[in-house]
N, C-alpha and C positions, 0 to 999 in steps of 0.2 A: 504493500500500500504506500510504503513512504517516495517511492519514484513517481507516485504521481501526483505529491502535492507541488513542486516548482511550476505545476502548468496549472493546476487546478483554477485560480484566478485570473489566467491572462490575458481569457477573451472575455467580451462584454455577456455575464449571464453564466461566465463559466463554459463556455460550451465552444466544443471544439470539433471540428469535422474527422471523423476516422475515414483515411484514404484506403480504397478495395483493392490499389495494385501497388507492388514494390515499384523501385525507380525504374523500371524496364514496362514501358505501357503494354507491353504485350503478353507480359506474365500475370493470368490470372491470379488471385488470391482469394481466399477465405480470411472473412474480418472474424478473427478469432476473439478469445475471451480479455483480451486486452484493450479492447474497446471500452473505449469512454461512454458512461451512461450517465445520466443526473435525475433521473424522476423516481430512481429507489429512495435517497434520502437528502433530496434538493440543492446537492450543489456536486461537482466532478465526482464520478471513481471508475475503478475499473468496473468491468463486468465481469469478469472474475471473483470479485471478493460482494458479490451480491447473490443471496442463497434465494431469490424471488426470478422466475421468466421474466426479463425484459426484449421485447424486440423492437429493432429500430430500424426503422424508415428516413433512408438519407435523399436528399436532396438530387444527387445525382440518381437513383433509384426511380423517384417521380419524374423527373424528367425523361428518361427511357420509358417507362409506360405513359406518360402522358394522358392523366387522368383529367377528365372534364373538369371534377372537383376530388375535395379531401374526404370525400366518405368513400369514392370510387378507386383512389387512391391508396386504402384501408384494403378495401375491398381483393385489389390486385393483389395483393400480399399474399393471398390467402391462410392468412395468420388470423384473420378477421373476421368473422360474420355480420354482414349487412342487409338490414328490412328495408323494403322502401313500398311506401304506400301510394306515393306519385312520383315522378320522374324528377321533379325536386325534392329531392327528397336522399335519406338514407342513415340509417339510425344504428350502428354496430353493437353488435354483441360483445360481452367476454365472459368465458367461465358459465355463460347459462345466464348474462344481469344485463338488460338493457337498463338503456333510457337514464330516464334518477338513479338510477342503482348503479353507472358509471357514473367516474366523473371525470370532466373536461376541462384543463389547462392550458392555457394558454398564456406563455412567456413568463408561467409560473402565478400569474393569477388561476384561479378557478372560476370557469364560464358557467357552471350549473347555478341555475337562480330558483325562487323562490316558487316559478310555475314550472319547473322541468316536471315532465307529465311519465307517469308510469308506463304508456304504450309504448307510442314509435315518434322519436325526433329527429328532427331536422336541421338541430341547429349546428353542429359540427361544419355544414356548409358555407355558414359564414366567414369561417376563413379561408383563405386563398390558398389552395395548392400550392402556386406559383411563386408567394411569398414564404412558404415552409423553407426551413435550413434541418428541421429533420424532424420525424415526427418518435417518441418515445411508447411503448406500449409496457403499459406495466401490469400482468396479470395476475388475479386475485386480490385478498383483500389489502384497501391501502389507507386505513384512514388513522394509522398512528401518524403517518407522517402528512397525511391531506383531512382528516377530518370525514364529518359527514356524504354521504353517498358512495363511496370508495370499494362498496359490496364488492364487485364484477372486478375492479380496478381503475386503473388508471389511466388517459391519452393524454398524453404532455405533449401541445406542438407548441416547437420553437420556430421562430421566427428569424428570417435572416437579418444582420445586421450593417451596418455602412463598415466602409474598408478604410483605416486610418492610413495617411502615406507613413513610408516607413525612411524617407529623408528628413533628417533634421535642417536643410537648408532650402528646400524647393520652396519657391514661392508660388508656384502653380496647383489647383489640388490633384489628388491624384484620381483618375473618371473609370469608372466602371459603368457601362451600358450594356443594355439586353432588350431585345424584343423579339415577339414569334406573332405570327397571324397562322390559326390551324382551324382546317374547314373536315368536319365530320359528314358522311352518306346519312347515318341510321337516325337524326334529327336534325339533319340539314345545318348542324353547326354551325356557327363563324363562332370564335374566338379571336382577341386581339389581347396583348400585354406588351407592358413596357416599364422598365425599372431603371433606373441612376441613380449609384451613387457616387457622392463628390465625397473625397477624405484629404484633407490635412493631416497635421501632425497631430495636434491633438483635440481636434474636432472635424464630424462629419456625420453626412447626411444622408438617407436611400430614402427612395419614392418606389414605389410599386403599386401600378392600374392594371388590372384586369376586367374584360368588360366580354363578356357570352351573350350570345343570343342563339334559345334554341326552337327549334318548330315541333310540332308534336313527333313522338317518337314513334319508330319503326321495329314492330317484333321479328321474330324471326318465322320464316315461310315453312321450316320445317315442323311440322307436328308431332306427337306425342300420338304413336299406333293407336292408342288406347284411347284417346280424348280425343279427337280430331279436330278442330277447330275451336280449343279450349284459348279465351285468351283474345277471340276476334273480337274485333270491335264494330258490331254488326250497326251501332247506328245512335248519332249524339245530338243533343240539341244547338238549335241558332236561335237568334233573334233576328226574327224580320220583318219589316215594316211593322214593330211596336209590337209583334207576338213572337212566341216560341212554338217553335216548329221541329217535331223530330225530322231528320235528315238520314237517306240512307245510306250507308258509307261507301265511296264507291272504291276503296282501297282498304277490306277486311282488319290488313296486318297494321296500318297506319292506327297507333291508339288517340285517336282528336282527341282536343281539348287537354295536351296532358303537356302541352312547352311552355316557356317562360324566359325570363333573362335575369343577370345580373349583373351588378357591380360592385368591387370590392376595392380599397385604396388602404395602404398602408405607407407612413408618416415615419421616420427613426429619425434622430439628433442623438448623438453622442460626442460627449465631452471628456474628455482625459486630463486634466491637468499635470498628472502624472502619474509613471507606472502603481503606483498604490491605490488612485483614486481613479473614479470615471460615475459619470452623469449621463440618463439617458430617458428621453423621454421618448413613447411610443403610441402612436395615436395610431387608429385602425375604424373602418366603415366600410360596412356592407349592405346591400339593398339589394331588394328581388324586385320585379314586377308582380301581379298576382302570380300566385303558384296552384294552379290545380287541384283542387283533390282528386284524382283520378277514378279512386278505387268507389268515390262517394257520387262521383258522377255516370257511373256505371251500375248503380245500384237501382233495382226497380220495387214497383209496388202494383200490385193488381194488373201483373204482366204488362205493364207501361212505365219508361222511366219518371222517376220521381224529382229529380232536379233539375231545373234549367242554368243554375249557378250553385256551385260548394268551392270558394277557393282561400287558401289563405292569403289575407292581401299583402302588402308589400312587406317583408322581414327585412326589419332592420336592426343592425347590430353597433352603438359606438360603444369605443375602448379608446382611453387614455390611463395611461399611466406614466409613472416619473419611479425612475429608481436610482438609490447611490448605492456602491459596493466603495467598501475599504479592504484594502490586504495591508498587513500589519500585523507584528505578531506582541500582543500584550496578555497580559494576567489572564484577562477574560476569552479573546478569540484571536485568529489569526485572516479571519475573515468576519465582516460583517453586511450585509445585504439589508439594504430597506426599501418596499413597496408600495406605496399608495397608489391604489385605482379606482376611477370609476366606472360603470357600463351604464347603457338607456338601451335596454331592447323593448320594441315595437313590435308586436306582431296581432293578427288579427282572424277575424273567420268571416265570414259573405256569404252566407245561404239563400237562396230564394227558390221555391217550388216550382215543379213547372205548372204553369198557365197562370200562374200570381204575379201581381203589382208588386209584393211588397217582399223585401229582401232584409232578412235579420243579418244585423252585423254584431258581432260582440269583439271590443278592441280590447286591448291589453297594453298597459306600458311597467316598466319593470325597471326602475333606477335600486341601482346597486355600488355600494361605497365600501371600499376592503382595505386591509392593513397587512402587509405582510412584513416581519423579522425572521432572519436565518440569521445564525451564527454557526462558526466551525472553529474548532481547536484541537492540535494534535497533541498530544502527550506522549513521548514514549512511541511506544506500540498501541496507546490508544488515540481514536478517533473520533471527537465529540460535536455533534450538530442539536442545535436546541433552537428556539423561536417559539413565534405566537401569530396567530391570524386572527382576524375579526373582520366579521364582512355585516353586512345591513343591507335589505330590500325592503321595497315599499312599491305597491303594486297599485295603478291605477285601472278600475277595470270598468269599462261601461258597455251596456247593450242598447242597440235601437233597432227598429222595424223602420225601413225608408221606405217608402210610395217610389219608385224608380220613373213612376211616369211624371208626378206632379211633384216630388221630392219633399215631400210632407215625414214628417217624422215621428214616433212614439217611442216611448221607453218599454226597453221590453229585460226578462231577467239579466243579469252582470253572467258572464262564467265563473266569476270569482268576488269575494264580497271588498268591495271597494275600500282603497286606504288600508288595506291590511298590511302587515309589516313583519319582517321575518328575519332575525339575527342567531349569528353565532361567534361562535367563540372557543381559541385553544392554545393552549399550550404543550408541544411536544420535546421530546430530548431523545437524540438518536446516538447509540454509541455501537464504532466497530471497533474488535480486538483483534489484532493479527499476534495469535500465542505461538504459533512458528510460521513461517514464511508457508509454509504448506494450509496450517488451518486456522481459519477466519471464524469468530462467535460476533454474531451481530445479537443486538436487542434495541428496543426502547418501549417508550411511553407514552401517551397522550391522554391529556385529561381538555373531555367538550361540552359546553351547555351551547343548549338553541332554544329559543324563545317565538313563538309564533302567533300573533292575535291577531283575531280576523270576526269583524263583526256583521253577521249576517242581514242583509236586507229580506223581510217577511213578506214584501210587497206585491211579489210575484211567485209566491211561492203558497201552496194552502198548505206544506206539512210546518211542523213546529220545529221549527231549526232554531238551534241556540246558537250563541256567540260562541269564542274559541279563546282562550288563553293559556296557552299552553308552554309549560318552560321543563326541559330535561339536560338533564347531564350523563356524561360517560367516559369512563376509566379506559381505556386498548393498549392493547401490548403485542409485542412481537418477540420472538426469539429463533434462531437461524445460525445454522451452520453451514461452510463451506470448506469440504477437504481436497486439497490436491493430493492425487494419486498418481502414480508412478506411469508414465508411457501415456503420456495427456491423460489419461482419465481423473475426469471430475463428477462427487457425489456433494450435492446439497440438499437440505430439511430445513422447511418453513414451518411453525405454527403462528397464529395468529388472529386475535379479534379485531372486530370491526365493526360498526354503525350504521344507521340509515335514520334518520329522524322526520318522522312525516311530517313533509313542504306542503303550502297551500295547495298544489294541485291534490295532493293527496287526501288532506281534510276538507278541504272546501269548494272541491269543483262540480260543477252541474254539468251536464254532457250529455248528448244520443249517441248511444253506441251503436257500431254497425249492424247489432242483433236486433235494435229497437227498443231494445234497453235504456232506462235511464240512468246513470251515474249521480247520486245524490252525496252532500255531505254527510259526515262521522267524524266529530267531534270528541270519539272517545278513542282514538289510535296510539297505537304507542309506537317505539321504536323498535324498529328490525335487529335483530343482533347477527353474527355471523362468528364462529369458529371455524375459521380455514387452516387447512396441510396441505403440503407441496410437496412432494418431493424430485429431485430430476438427477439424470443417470447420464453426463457428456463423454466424448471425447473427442482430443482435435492431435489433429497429426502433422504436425509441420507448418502448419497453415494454412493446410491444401486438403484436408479434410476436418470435417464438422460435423458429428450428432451427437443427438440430444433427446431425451425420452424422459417429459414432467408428468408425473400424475398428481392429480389434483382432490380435492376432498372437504366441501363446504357443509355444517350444519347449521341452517337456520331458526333464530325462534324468534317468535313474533310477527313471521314473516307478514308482507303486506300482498292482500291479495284480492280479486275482484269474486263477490260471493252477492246470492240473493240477498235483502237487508229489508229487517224492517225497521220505521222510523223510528222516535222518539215518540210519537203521536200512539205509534203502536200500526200505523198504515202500512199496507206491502207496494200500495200507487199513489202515485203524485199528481199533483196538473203541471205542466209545466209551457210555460208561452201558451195557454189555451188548451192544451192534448195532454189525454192522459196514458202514462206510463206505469210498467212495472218496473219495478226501483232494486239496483242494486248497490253496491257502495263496496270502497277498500275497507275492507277488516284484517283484523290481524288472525293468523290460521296459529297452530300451534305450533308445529313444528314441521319442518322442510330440508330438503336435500338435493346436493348439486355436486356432481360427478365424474372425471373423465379423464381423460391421457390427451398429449399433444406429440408430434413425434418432428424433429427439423432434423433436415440435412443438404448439405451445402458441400462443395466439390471443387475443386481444381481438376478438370479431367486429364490438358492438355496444357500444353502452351497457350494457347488461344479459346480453350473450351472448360466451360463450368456448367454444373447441374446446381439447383435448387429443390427442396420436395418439402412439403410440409401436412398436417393432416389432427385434425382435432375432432374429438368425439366428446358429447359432451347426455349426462343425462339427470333429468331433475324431477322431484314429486315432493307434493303434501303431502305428509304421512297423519294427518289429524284427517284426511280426509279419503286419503288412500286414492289421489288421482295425481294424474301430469300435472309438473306447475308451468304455467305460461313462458315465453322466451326461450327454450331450449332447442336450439337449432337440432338440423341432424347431423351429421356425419358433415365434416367438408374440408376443403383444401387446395392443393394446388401441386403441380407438377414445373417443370421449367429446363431449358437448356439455354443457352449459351457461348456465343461465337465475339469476342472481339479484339481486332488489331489498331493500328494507330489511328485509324480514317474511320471503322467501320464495325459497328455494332449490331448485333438481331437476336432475337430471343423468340423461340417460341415457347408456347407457355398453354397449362390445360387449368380451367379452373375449374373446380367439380361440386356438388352438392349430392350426399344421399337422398333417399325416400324418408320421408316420414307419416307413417302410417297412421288414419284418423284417430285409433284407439290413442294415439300415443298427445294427441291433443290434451291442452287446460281446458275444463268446463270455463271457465272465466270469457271468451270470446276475445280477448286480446289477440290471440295467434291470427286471426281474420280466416277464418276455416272457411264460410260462407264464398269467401273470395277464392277458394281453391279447389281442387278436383271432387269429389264425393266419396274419395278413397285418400282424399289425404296432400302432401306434399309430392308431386314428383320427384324422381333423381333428375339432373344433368349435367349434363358440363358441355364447357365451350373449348375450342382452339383456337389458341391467337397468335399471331407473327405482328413482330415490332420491331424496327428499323432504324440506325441513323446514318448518315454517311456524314461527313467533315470534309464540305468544298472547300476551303479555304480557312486559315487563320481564323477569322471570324462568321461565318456563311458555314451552314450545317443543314438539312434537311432529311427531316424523319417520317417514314410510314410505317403504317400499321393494318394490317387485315384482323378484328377482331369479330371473334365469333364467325371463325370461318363458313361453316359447315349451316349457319344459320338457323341455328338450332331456336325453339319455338320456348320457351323454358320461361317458368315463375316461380323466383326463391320462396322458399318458406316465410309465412306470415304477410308476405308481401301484395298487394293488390294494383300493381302494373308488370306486367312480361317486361322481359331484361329487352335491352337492346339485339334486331336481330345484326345481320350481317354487317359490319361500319368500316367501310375506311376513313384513313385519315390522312392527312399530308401537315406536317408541321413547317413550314421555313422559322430558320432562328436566326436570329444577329444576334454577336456579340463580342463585344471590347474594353 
């Protein structure tokens, strides 16, 4: 561990890129366990002296797949499992915990807020692919060192930063520029990006635009023997001349109604005054257009569709932050790190019936205020990281019915009870022991309270909903070994708790579920607890070979789950906007369990040739109830090979998905069953070819045939078919 503190601080955030080839471009390598990772215990180490899966996603990586966005991006890896309920969309899995139950960082703040909702999110897409310097995947539980929601784990994306010149006498700064325009077949793509940054000696600047625009997407032509034409999109609503009109589709495989655009800009300033200190402030904004609900647009009633509009309106994301780091070595730390940030996310829903005037909106705005401290100090052979977080939400939530023809307006229920407010707060201390250069004892500790009040409006509601005040606290620990063994082989053991504390979506949201169910509040929830084990079985041979076999092992109690409910009132139905529902609500089950192996391996085959393979099984049930619990993908993974010399890169690559069998379904209707075959989840998988060639110095151009074979396919839980057949053409500049 001690060779890797002189680097640990010397880039901005600590973070430093692991290069994939030795000085000879033509000699593949395997990034072995010497890799730098920071989202185990927030600031540089090896990966080696970390007894938890980490896998990382670098920068050059996404560029070679060339993902639309950072969920698809996820997705490629196939270390990942991703739901997507419309084509904006895409909500990853880990360990069997969507949604809240991960949690998302960014640049070391944490993005999950006070509405991250228990189904399928979307918000990972607010940041830009194309602004990532690498994304961190931390699996299992993680909330000694992040707190609340951490069940599933952790996605840390970092963010690239501006490039300081490295003469002490240039009066000119030093320019880094980058642009790509890349045109997709399977949704008619344009993409455009473009990034500068300027660096002096001890100040400097990056700008990064990205701006997509996509048209509704295209399935794949090939069918499922057994479904035939599962997945078309036989026919969608327009508006014309002042009415809604079904329309028949006169392209099956095209799914209408399901494109959007966005834009995303990210803002860096960095200040150095000197190698010990640095200043950096980081602004970041993201917007969509409306985003479709696809899977809600697609839904009928009385053998006729049901909606002329479901879309989420424009997602918007800002992020500022300011941070100083010190390196110096004193009594207390030898590093210290401080955060303040704030976020305002926007987001919304637009419903309107078909053949009706009048379209329910329900908005949502979500300011969020955080504090972050990290400190590090070595002692000896020990390694000490300690700090505190404190974050604040305050959620403004309104609903209206608007007349679209005359723009007349009414109040109609909130999704969420207005001015509520949701904090927490923690203190953690992480310590590693290196007791011989071979074996590593890690531990620590965190102690969290969260506080949540949310006052219900009666107004539109006929059950008896009470107010919400609710405040808990929670002790988590970890403890972790890692041995090096003889001939690269490495053995490491995790145990470790973990929390989830129910956020206003959880107590206080009203919803139509796609069952027709209603989602009412419960006011008497508690927190989820988790006891998680790891254990993983590596070896690496020279650098040129890599496996690794984790199995995994979560017990839940308290779990939060979606069950029948009756009110307070003692009612089992509600009215809710006018219509009445049967009412179900999050409760907490008794106890639950989450199960499964991950298996990676990674290759130097040749001078020029690498394999990749990866493959995760994952299984989960209530046992108070004795059925499947919700989010438990099937089987999936990925295959990969590998070809590159000094000009010329290609990769083809298999991503796959098992079956999952309807038995193997949550009663809770989260997984969206309705949306999928009658017998369940299909298997599939795609094959893709991806390109780059290197014209010149700066001038590169890349394709890609994804989804060769044009396979016809719908992941698990998901309610839009994957993209079928897509090519792509990238041109890059860059200097």
């Amino acid at each position: 561990m001690k060779k890797t503190i002189p680097f640990v601080f010397a880039t901005l955030f600590g973070f430093e890129q692991a290069q994939a080839q030795t000085s000879n471009p033509d000699t593949l390598r395997v990034i072995g366990l010497s890799e730098v990772v920071v989202s185990a215990n927030r600031v540089q180490e090896r990966k080696a002296d970390v007894p938890q899966q980490i896998d990382v996603l670098r920068a050059t990586q996404i560029r070679l797949q060339n993902p639309i966005n950072t969920a698809d991006a996820l997705l490629n890896t196939g270390q990942v499992f991703v739901q997507k309920s419309q084509f904006g969309g895409g909500s990853p899995v880990l360990r069997g915990f969507e949604a809240n139950k991960i949690l998302l960082v960014v640049d070391g703040v944490r993005m999950n807020n006070a509405i991250y909702r228990a189904g399928h999110l979307q918000n990972i897409l607010s940041t830009d692919a194309n602004s990532v310097e690498r994304i961190e995947v931390l699996s299992g539980a993680g909330s000694v060192l992040y707190g609340t929601d951490a069940l599933g784990g952790v996605i840390s994306i970092l963010t690239k930063n501006p490039l300081l010149s490295d003469s002490a006498t240039a009066t000119l700064p030093r320019v880094r520029t980058g642009s790509f325009v890349r045109y997709g077949t399977a949704a008619q793509e344009k993409t455009a990006h473009a990034d500068l940054s300027l660096g002096w000696q001890k100040f400097g600047s990056l700008t990064s635009i990205t701006a997509s625009d996509f048209d509704d997407l295209r399935k794949g032509r090939r069918d499922y023997k057994s479904f035939p034409g599962f997945g078309e999109n036989l026919r969608y609503v327009e508006r014309q001349d002042g009415k809604d009109v079904v329309v028949e589709n006169d392209n099956v495989n095209i799914q209408r109604q399901s494109g959007y655009r966005q834009l995303s800009v990210l803002q860096k300033f960095l200040y150095r005054p000197s190698a010990a200190q640095q200043h950096t402030v980081n602004v970041q904004y993201s917007t969509t257009s409306n985003v479709p609900r696809y899977d809600r647009l697609q839904t009928y009633r009385n053998g006729a569709l049901r909606y002329a509009e479901w879309n989420y309106g424009p997602e918007k994301r800002f992020f500022a932050s300011y941070q100083y780091q010190y390196t110096g070595a004193t009594k207390l730390f030898d590093m210290v790190r401080f955060t303040p940030a704030v976020q305002k996310v926007n987001e919304s829903r637009l419903v309107r019936d078909f053949g009706k005037d009048l379209r329910d909106e329900n908005l949502e705005e979500v300011r969020i205020g955080s504090l972050n401290l990290d400190l590090f100090k070595q002692i000896g052979r020990h390694e000490l990281r300690y700090g505190a977080e404190a974050t604040h939400n305050k959620v403004e939530s309104t609903g209206r019915r608007v007349n679209i023809v005359s723009g007349a307006s009414t109040g109609i229920a909130t999704r969420y009870p207005n001015g509520s407010t949701y904090a927490t707060k923690g203190v953690y201390v992480s310590h590693n022991w290196e007791i011989t250069p071979q074996l590593i004892l890690s531990d620590g500790l965190r102690y969290s309270s969260v506080r949540l009040k949310a006052n219900f409006n009666p107004e539109f509601f006929k059950s008896n909903l009470l107010n919400s005040d609710q405040e808990s606290s929670s002790l988590n620990g970890n403890l972790g070994l890692v041995w090096m063994l003889p001939a690269g082989f490495r053995v490491s053991g995790l145990v470790s708790t973990g929390f989830r504390n129910p956020n206003l979506d959880d107590v206080s949201k009203t919803f139509e579920q796609n069952n027709g169910t209603l989602i009412i509040p419960n006011t008497s929830l508690k927190p989820e607890q988790i006891f998680y084990r790891e254990a993983e079985l590596s070896n690496t041979i020279e650098g040129k070979l890599h496996v690794a076999v984790t199995g995994f092992y979560s017990t839940l109690t308290d779990a939060i789950v979606v069950r029948p409910y009756t009110a307070p009132d003692g009612s089992t139905t509600t009215v809710y906007n006018g219509q009445a529902f049967t009412t179900v609500a999050n409760t907490n089950t008794g106890k639950a369990r989450v199960y499964g192996f991950s298996g990676r391996f990674n290759a130097a085959l040749a001078r020029h040739w690498g394999a990749q393979a990866s493959v995760t099984y994952t299984k989960g049930r209530d046992l108070s109830l004795d059925v499947p619990l919700d989010h438990i993908p099937p089987v999936y993974g990925r295959g990969a090979i590998t070809y590159q010399n000094r000009k010329f890169t290609a990769e083809g690559s298999m991503l796959f998905n098992g079956r999952k069998g309807i038995a193997e379904y949550s009663p809770s209707g989260e997984d969206n069953l309705i949306q999928n075959t009658p017998v369940g989840a299909l298997g599939w998988q795609t094959f893709n070819l991806r390109t780059t060639y290197q014209l010149t110095k700066s001038w590169s151009v890349q394709s890609g045939l994804e989804n060769i074979l044009d396979q016809s396919y719908r992941a698990f839980a998901s309610g839009i078919n994957g993209a079928g057949r897509n090519f792509y053409l990238t041109v890059r500049f860059e200097r």
